[in-house]
mmCIF entry with sequence, helices, sheets and N, C-alpha, C, O atoms, coordinates in Angstrom:
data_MODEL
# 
_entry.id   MODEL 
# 
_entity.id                         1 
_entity.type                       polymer 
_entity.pdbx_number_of_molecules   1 
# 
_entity_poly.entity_id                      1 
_entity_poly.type                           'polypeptide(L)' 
_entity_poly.nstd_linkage                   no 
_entity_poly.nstd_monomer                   no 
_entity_poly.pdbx_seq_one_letter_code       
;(UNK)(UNK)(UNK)(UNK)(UNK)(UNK)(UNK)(UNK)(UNK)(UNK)(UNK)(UNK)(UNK)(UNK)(UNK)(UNK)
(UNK)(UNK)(UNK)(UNK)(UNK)(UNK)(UNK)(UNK)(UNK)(UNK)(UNK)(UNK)(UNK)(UNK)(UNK)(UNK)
(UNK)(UNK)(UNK)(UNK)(UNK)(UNK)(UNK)(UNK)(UNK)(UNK)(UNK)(UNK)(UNK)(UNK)(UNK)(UNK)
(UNK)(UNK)(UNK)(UNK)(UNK)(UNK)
;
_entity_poly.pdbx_seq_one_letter_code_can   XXXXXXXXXXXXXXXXXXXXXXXXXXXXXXXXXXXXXXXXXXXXXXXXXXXXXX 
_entity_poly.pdbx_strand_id                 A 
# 
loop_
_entity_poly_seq.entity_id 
_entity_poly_seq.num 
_entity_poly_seq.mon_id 
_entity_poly_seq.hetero 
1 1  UNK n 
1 2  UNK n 
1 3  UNK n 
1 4  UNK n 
1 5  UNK n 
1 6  UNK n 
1 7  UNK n 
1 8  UNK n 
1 9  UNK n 
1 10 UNK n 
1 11 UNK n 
1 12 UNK n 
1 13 UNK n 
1 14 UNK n 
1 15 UNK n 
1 16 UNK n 
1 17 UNK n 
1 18 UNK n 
1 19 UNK n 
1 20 UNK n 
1 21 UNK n 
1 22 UNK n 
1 23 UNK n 
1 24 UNK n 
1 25 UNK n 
1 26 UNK n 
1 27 UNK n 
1 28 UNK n 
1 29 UNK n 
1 30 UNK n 
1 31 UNK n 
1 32 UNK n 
1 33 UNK n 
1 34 UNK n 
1 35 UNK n 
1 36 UNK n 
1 37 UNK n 
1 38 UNK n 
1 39 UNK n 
1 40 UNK n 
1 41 UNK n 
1 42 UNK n 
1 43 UNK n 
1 44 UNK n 
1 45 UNK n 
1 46 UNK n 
1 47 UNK n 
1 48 UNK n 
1 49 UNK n 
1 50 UNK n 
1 51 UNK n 
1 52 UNK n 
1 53 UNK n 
1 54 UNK n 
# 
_struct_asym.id          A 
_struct_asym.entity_id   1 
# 
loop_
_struct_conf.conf_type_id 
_struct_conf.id 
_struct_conf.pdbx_PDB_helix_id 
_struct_conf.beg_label_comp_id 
_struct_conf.beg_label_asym_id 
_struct_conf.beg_label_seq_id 
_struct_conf.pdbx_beg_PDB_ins_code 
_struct_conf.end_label_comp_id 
_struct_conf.end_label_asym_id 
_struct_conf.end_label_seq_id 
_struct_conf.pdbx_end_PDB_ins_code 
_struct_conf.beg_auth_comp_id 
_struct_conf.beg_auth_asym_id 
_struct_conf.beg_auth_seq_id 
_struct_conf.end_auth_comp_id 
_struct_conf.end_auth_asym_id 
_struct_conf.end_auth_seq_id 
_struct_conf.pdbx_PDB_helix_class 
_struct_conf.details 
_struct_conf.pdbx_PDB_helix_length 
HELX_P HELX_P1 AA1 UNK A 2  ? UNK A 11 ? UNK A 2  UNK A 11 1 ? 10 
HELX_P HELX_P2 AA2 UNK A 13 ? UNK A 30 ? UNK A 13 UNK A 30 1 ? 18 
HELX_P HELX_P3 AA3 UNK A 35 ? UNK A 53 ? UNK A 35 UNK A 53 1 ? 19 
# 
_struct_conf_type.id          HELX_P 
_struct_conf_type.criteria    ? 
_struct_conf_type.reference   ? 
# 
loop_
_atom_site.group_PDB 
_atom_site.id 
_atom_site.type_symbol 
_atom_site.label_atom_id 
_atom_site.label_alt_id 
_atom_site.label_comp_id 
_atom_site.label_asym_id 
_atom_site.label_entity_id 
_atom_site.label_seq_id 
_atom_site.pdbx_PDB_ins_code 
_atom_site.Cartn_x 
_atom_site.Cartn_y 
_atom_site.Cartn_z 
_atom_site.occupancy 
_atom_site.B_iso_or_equiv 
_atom_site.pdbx_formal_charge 
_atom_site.auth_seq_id 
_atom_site.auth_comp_id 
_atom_site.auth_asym_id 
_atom_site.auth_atom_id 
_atom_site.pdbx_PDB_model_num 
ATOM 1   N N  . UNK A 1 1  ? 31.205  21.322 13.927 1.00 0.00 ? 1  UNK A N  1 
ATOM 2   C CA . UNK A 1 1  ? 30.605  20.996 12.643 1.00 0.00 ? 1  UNK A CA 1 
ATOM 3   C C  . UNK A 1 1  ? 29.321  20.181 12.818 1.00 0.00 ? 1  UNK A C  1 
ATOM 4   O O  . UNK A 1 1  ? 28.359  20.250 12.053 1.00 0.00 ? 1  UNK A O  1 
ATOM 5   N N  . UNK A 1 2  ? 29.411  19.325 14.008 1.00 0.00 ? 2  UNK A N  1 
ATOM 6   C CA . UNK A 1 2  ? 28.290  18.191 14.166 1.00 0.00 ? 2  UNK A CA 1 
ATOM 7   C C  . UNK A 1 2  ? 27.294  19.529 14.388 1.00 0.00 ? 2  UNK A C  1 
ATOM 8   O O  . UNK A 1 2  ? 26.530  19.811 13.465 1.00 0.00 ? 2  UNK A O  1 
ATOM 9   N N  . UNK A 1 3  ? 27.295  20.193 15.365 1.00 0.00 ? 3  UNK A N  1 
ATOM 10  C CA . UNK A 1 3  ? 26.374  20.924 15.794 1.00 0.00 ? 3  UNK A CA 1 
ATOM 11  C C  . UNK A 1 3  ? 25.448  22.099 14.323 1.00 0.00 ? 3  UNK A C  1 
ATOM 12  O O  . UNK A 1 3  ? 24.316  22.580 14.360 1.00 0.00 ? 3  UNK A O  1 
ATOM 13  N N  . UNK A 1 4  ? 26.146  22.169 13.596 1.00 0.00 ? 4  UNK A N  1 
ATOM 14  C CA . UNK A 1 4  ? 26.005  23.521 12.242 1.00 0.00 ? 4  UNK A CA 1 
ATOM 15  C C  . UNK A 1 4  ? 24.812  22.364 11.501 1.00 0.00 ? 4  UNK A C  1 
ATOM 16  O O  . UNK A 1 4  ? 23.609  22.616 11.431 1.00 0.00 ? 4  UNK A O  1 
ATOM 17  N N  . UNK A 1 5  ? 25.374  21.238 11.054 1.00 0.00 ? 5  UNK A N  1 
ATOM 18  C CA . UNK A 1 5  ? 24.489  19.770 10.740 1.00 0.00 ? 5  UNK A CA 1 
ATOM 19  C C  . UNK A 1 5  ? 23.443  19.787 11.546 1.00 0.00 ? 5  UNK A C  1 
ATOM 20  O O  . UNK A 1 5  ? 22.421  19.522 10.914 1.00 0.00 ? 5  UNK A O  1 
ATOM 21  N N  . UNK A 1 6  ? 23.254  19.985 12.674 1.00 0.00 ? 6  UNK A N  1 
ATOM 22  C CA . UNK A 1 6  ? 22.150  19.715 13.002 1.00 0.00 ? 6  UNK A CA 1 
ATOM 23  C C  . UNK A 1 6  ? 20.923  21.389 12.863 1.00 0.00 ? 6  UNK A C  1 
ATOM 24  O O  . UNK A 1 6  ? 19.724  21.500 12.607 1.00 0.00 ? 6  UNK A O  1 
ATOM 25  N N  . UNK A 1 7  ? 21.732  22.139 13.102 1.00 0.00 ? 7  UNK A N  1 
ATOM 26  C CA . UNK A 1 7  ? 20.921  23.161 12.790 1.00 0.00 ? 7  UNK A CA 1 
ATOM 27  C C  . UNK A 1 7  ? 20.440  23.366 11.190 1.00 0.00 ? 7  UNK A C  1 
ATOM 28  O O  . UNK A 1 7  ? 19.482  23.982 10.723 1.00 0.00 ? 7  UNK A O  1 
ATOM 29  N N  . UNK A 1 8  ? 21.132  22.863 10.777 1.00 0.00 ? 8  UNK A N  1 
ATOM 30  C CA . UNK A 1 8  ? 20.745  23.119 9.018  1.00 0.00 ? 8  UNK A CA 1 
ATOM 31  C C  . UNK A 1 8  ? 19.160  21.712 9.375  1.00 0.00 ? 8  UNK A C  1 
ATOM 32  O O  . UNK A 1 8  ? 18.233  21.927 8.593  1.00 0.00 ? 8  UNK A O  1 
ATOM 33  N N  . UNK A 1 9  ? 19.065  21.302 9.708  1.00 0.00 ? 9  UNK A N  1 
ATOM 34  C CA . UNK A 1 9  ? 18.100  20.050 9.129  1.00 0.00 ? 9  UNK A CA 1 
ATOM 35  C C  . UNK A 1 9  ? 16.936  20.716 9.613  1.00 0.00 ? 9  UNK A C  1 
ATOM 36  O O  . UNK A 1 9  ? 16.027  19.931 9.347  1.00 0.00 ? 9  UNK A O  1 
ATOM 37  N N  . UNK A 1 10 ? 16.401  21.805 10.222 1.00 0.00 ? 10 UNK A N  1 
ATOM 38  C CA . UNK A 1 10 ? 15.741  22.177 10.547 1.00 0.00 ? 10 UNK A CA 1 
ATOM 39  C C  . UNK A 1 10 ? 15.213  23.479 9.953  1.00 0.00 ? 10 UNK A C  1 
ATOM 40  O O  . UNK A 1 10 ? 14.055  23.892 9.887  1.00 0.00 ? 10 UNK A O  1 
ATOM 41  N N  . UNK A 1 11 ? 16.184  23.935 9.601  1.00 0.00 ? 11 UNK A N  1 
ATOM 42  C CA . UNK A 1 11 ? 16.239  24.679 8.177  1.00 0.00 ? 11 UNK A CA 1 
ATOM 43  C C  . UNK A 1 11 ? 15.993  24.534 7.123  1.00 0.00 ? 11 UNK A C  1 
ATOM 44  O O  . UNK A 1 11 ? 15.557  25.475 6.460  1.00 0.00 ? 11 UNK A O  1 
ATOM 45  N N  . UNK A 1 12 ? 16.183  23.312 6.596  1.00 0.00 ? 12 UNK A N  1 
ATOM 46  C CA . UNK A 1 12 ? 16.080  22.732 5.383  1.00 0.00 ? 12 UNK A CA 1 
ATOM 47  C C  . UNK A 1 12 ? 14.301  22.562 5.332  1.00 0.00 ? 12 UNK A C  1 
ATOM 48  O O  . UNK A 1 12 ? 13.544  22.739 4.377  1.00 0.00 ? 12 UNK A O  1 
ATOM 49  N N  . UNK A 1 13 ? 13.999  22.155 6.732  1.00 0.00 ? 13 UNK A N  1 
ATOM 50  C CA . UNK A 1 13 ? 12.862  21.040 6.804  1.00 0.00 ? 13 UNK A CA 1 
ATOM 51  C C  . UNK A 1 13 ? 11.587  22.485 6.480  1.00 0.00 ? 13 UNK A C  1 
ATOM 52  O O  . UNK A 1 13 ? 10.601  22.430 5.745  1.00 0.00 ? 13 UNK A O  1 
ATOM 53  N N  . UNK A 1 14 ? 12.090  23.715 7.352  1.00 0.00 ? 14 UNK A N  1 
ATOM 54  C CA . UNK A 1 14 ? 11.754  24.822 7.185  1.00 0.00 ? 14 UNK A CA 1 
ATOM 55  C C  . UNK A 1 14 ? 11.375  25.436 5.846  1.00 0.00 ? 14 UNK A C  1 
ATOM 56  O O  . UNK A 1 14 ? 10.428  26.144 5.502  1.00 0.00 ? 14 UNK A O  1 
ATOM 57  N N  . UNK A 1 15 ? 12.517  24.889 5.148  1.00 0.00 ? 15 UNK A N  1 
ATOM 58  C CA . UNK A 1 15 ? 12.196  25.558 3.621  1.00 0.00 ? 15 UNK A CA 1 
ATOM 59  C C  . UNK A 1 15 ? 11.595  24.717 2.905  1.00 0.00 ? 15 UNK A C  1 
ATOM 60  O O  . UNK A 1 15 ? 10.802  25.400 2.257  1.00 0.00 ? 15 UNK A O  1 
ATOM 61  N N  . UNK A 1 16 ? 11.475  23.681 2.618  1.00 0.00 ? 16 UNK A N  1 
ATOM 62  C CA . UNK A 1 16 ? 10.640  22.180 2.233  1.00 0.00 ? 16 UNK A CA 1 
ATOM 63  C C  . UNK A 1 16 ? 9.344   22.998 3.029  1.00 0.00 ? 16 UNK A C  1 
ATOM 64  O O  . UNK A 1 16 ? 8.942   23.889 2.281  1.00 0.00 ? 16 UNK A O  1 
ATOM 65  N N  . UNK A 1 17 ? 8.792   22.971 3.956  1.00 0.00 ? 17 UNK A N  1 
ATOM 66  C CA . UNK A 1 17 ? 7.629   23.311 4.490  1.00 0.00 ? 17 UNK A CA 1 
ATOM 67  C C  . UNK A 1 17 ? 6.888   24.676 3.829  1.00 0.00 ? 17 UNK A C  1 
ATOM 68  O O  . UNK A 1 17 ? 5.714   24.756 3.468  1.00 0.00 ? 17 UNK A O  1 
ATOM 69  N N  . UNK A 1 18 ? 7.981   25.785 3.775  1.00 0.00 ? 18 UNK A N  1 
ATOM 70  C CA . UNK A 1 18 ? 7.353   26.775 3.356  1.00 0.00 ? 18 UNK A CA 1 
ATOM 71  C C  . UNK A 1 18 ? 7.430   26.160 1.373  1.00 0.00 ? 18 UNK A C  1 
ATOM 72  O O  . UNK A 1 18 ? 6.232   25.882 1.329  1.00 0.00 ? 18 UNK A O  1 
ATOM 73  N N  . UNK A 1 19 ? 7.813   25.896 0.280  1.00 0.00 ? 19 UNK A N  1 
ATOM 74  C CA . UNK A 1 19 ? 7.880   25.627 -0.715 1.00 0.00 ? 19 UNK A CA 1 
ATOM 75  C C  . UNK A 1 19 ? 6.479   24.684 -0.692 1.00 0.00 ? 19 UNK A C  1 
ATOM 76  O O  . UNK A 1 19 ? 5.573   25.099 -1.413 1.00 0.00 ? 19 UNK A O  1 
ATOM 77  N N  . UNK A 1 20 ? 6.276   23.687 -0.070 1.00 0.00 ? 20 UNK A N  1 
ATOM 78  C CA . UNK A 1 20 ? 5.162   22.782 0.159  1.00 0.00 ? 20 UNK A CA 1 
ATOM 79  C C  . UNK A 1 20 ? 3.826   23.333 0.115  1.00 0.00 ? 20 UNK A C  1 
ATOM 80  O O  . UNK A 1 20 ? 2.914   22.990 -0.637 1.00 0.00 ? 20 UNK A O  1 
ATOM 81  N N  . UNK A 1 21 ? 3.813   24.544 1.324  1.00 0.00 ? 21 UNK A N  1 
ATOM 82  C CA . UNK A 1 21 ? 3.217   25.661 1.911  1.00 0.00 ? 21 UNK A CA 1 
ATOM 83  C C  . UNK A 1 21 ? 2.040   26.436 0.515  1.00 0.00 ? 21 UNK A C  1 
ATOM 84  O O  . UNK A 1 21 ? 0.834   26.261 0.337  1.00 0.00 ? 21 UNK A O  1 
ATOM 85  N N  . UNK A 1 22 ? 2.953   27.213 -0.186 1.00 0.00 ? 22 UNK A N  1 
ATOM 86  C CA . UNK A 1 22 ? 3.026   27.828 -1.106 1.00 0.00 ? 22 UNK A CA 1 
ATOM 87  C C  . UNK A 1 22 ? 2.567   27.117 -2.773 1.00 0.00 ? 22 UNK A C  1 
ATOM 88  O O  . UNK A 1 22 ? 2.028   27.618 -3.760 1.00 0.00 ? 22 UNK A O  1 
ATOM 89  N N  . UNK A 1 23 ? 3.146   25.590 -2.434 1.00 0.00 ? 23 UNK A N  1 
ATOM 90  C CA . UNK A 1 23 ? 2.403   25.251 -3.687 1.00 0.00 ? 23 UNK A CA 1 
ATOM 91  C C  . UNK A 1 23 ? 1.109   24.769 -3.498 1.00 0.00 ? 23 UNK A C  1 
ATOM 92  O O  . UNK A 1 23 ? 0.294   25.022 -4.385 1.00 0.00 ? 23 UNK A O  1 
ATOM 93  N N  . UNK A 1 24 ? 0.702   24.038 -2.391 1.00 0.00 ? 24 UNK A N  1 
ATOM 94  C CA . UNK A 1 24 ? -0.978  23.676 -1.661 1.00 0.00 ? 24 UNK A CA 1 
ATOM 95  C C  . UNK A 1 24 ? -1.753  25.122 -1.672 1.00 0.00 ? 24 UNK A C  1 
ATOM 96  O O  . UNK A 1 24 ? -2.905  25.027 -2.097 1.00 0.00 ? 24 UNK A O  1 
ATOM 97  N N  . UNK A 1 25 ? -1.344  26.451 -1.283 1.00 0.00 ? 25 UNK A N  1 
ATOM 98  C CA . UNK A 1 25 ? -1.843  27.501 -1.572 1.00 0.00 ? 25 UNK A CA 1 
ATOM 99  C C  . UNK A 1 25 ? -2.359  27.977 -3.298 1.00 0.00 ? 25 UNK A C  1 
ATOM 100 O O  . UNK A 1 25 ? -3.206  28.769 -3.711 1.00 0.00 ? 25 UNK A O  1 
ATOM 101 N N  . UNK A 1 26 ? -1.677  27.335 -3.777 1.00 0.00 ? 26 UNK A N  1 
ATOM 102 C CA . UNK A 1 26 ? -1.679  27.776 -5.289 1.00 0.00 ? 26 UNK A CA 1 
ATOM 103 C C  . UNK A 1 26 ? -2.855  27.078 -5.859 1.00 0.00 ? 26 UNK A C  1 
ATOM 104 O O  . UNK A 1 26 ? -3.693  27.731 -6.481 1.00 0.00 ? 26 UNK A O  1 
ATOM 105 N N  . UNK A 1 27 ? -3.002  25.565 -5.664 1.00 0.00 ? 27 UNK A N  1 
ATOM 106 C CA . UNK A 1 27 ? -3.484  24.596 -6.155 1.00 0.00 ? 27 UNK A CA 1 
ATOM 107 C C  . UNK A 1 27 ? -5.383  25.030 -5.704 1.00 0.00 ? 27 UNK A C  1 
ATOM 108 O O  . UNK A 1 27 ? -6.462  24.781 -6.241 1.00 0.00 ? 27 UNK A O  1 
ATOM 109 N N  . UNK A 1 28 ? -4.986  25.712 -4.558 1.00 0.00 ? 28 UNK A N  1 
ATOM 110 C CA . UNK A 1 28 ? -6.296  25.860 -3.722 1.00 0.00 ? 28 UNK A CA 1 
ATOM 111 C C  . UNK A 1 28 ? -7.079  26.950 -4.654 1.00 0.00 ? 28 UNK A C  1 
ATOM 112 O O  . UNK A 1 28 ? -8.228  26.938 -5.095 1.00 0.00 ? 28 UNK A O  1 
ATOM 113 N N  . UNK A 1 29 ? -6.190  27.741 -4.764 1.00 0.00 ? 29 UNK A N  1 
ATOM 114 C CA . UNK A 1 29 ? -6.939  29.048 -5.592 1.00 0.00 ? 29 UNK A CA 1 
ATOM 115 C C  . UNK A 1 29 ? -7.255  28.486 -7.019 1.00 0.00 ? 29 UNK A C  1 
ATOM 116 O O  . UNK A 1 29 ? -8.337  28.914 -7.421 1.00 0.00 ? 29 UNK A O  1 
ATOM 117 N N  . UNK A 1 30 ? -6.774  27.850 -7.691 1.00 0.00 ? 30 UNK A N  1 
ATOM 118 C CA . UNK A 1 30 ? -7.350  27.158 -8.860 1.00 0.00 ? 30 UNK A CA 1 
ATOM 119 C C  . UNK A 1 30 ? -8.613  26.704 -8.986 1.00 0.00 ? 30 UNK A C  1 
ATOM 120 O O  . UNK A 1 30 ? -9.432  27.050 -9.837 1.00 0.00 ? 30 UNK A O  1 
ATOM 121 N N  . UNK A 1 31 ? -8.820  25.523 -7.680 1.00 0.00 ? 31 UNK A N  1 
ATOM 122 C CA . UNK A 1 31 ? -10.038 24.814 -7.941 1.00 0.00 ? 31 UNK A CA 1 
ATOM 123 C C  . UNK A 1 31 ? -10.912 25.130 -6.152 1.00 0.00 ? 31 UNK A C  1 
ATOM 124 O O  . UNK A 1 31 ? -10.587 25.168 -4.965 1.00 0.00 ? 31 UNK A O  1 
ATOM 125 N N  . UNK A 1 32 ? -12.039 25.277 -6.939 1.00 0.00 ? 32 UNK A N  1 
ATOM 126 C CA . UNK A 1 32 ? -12.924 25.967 -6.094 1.00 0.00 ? 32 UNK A CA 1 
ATOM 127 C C  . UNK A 1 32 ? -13.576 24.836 -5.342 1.00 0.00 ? 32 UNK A C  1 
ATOM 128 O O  . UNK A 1 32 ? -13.223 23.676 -5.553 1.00 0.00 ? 32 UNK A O  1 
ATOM 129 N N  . UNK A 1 33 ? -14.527 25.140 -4.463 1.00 0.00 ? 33 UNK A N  1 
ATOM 130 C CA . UNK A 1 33 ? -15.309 24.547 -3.407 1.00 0.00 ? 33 UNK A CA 1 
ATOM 131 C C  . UNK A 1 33 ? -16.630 24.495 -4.107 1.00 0.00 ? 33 UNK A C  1 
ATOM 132 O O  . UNK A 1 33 ? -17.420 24.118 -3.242 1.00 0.00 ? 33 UNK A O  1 
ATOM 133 N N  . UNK A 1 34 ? -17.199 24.658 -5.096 1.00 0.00 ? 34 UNK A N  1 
ATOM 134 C CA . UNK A 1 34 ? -18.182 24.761 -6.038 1.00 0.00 ? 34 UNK A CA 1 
ATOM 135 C C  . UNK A 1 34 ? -18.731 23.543 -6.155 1.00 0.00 ? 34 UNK A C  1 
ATOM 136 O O  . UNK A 1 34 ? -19.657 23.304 -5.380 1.00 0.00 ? 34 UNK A O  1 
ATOM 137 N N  . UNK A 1 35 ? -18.270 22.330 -7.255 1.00 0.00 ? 35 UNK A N  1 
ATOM 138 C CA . UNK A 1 35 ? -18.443 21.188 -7.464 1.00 0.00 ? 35 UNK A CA 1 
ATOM 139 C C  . UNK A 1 35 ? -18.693 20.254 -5.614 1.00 0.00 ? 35 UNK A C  1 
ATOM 140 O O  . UNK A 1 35 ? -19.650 19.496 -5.460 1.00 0.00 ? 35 UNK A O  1 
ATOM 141 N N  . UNK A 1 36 ? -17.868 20.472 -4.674 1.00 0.00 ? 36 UNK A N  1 
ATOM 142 C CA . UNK A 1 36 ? -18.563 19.388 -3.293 1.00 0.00 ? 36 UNK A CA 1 
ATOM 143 C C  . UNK A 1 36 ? -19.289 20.250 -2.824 1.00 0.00 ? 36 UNK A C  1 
ATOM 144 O O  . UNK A 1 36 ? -19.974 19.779 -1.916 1.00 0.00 ? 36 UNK A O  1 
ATOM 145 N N  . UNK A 1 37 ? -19.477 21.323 -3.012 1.00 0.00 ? 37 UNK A N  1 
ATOM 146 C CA . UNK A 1 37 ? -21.338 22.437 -2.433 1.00 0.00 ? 37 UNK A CA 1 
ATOM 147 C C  . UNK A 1 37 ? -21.971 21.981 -3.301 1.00 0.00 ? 37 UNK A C  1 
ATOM 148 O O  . UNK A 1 37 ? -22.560 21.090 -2.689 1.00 0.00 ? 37 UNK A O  1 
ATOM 149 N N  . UNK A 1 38 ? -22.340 21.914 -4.411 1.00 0.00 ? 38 UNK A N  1 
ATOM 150 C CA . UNK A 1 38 ? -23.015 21.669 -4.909 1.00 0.00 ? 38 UNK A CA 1 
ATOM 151 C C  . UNK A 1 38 ? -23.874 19.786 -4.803 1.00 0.00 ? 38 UNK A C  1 
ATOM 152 O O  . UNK A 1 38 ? -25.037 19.384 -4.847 1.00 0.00 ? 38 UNK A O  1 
ATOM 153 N N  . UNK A 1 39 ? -22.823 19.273 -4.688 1.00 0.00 ? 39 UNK A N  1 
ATOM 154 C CA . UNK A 1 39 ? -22.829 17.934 -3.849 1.00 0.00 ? 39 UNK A CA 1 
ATOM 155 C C  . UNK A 1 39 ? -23.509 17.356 -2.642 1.00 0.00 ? 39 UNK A C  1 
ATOM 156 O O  . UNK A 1 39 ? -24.041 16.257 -2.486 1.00 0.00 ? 39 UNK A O  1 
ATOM 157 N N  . UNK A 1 40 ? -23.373 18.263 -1.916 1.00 0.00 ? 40 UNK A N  1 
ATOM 158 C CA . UNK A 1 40 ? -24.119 18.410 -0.749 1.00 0.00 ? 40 UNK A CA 1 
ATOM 159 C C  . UNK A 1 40 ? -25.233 18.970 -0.951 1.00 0.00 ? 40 UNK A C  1 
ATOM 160 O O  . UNK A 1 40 ? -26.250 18.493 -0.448 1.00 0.00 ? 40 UNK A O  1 
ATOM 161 N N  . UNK A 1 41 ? -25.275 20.162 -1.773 1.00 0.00 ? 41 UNK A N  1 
ATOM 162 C CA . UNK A 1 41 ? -26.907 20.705 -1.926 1.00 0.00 ? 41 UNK A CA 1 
ATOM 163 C C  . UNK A 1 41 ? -27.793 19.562 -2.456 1.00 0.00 ? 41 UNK A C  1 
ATOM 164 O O  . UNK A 1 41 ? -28.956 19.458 -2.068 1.00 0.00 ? 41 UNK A O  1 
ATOM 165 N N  . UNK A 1 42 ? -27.234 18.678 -3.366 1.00 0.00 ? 42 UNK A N  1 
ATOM 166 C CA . UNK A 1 42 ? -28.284 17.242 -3.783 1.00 0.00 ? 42 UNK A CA 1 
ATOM 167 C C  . UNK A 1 42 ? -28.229 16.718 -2.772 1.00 0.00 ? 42 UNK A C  1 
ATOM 168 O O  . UNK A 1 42 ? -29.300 16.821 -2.174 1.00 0.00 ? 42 UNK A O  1 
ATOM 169 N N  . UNK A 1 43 ? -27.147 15.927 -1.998 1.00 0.00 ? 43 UNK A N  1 
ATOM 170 C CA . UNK A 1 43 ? -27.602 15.097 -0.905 1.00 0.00 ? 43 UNK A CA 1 
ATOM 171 C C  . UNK A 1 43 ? -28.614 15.701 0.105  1.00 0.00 ? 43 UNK A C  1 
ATOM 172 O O  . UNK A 1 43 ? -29.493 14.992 0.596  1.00 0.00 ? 43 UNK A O  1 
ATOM 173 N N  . UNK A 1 44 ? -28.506 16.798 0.360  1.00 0.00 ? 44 UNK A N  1 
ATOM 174 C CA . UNK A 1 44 ? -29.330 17.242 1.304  1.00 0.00 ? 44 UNK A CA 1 
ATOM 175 C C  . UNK A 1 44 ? -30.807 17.007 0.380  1.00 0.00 ? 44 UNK A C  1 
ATOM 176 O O  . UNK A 1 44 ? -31.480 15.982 0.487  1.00 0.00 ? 44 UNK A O  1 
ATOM 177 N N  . UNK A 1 45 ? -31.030 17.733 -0.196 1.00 0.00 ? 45 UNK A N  1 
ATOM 178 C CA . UNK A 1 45 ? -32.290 17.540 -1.495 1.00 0.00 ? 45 UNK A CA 1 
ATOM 179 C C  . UNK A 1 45 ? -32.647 16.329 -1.157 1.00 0.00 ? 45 UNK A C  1 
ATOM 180 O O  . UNK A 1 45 ? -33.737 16.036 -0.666 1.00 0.00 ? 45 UNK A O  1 
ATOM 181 N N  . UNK A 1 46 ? -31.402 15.279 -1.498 1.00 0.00 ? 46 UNK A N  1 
ATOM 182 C CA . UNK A 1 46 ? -32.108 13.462 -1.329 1.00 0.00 ? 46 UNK A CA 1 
ATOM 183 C C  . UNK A 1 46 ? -32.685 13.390 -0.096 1.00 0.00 ? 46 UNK A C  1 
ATOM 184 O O  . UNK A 1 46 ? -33.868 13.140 0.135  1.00 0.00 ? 46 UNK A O  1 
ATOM 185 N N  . UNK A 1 47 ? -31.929 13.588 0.591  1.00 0.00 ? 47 UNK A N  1 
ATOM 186 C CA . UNK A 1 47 ? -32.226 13.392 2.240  1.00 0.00 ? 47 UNK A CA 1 
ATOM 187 C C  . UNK A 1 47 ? -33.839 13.771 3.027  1.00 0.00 ? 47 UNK A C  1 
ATOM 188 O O  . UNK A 1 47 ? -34.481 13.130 3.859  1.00 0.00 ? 47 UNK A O  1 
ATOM 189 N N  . UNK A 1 48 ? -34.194 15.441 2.162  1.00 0.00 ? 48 UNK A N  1 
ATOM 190 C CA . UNK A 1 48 ? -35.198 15.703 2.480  1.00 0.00 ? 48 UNK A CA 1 
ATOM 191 C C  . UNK A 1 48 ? -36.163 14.712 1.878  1.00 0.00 ? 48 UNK A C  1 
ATOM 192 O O  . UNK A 1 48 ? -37.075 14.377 2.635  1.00 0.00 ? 48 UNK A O  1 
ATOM 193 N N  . UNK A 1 49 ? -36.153 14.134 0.588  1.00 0.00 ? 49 UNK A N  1 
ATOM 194 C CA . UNK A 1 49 ? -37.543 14.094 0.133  1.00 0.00 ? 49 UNK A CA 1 
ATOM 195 C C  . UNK A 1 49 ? -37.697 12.677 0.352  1.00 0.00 ? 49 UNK A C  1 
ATOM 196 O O  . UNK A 1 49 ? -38.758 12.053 0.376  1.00 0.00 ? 49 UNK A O  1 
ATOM 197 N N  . UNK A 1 50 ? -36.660 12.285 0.492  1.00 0.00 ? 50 UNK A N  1 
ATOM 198 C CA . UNK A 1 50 ? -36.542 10.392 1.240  1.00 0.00 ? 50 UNK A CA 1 
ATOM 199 C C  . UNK A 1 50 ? -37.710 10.730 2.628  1.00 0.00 ? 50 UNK A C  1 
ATOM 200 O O  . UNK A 1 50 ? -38.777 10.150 2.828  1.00 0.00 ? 50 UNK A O  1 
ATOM 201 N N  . UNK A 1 51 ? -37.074 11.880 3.475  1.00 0.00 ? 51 UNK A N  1 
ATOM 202 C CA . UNK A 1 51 ? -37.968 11.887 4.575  1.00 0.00 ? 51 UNK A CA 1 
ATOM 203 C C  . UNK A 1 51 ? -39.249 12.476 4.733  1.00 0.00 ? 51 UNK A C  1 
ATOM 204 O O  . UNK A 1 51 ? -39.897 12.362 5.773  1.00 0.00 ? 51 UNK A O  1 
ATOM 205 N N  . UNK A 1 52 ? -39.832 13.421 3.222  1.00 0.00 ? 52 UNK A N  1 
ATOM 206 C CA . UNK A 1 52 ? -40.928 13.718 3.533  1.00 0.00 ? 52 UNK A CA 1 
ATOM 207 C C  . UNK A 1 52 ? -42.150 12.281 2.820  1.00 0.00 ? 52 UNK A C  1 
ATOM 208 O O  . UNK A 1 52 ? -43.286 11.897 3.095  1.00 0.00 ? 52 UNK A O  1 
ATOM 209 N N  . UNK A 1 53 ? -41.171 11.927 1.908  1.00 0.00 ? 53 UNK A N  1 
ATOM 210 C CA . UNK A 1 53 ? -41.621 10.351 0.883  1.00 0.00 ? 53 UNK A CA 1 
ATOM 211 C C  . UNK A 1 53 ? -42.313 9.153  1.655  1.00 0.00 ? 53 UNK A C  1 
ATOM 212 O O  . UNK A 1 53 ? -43.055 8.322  1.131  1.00 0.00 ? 53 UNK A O  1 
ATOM 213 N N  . UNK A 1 54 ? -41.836 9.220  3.395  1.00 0.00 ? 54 UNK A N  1 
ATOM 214 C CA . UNK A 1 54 ? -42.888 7.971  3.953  1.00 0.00 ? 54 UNK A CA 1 
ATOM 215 C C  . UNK A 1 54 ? -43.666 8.544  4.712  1.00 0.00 ? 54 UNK A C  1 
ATOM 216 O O  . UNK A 1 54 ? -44.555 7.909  5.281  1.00 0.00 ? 54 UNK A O  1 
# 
């Protein structure tokens, strides 16, 4: 029995991982990479004209 216990926890941890898995996948397709590109396209912008500015 000790031994069945220990194989289940790894199983369990297995299915927790894939459920985890699957909802971080979901969340991803919702919200896009749009808003921090766009973020970076200003910083870069700042960056340049700071350095063409002296």
């Amino acid at each position: 029995m000790d031994a069945l216990a220990w194989l289940l926890i790894p199983l369990v941890a297995a299915v927790v991982a894939g459920l985890w898995g699957s909802w971080a996948l979901r969340t991803r397709k919702i919200r896009s990479d749009g808003p921090e590109l766009d973020g970076y396209a200003r910083f870069r912008e700042a960056m340049e004209k700071s350095r063409t500015g002296t």
